[in-house]
Residue, then its C-alpha position, 0 to 999 in steps of 0.5 A: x315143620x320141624x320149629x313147628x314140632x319142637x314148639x308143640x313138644x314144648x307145650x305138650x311137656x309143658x302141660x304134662x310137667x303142670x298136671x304133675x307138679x302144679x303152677x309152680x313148674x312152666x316153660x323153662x322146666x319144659x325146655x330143660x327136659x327138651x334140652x336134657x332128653x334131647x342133648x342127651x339122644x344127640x351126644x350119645x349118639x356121636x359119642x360126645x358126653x363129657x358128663x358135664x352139663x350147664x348149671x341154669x339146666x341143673x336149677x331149672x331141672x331141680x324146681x322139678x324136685x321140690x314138689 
């Protein structure tokens, strides 16, 4: 159940992350803000940021800020 949710949450960022930005933005972008919305949630919550956060989530997440 819970795979099930992540996947359709995937696709659904997917979708929106598409309407805004157009075709050149997909599903890696879509699981960068997943890692990015989530990670966060989860080590804010056990007090585990460092500030520090992996280089290929960056790129992906700066193809977002070329349109």
């Amino acid at each position: 159940m819970v795979t099930d949710e992540f996947r359709e949450w995937r696709e659904i960022m997917e979708q929106c992350l598409i309407s805004v930005y157009g075709e050149e933005v997909g599903k890696k972008e879509a699981e960068a803000m997943m890692i990015l919305i989530s990670g966060t949630f989860l080590c804010n919550y056990n007090r585990a940021l460092t500030g520090q956060i992996n280089d290929n989530i960056i790129g992906y997440l700066a193809n977002l800020a070329k349109s």
